[in-house]
C-alpha positions, 0 to 999 in steps of 0.5 A, spaced: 076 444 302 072 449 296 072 442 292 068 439 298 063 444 298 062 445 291 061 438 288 056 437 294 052 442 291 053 441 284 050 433 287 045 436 289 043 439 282 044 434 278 039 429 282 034 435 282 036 434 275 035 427 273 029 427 277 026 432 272 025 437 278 020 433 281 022 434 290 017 430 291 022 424 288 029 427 290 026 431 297 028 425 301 034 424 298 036 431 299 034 431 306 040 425 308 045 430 304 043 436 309 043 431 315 051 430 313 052 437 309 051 440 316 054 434 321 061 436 317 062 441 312 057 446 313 063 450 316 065 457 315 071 455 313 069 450 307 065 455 305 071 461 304 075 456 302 069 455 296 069 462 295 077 463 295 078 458 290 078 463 283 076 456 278 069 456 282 068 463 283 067 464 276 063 457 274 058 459 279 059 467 280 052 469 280 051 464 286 056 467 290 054 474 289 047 472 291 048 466 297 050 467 303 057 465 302 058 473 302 057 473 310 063 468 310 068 472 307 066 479 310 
């Protein structure tokens, strides 16, 4: 569940990525990803299974300090 979780967010910075951080481009295309995100897996527990996991604390650390994924666990 973890791996869902990061690798929606990890899509979503590589198209703001690709689209040299122009929202006006991508704006749209994150809008249908949110739609569906919170429809199925914005769920308290894909986010602790995303927090629990150790390979994605350590590569995203600073965003799990700084996120709401804290509120999750605690």
């Amino acid at each position: 569940m973890g791996y869902i979780y990061g690798d929606l967010l990890k899509a979503k910075q590589e198209i703001a990525a690709c689209l040299n951080g122009n929202e006006k481009k991508y704006g749209t295309i994150w809008k249908i990803i949110d739609a569906r995100w919170d429809k199925k897996f914005k769920t308290a527990l894909h986010k602790a299974g995303y927090f629990l996991n150790p390979g994605l604390f350590y590569e995203n650390k600073k965003e799990m300090e700084e996120g709401d994924l804290m509120e999750v666990v605690i």
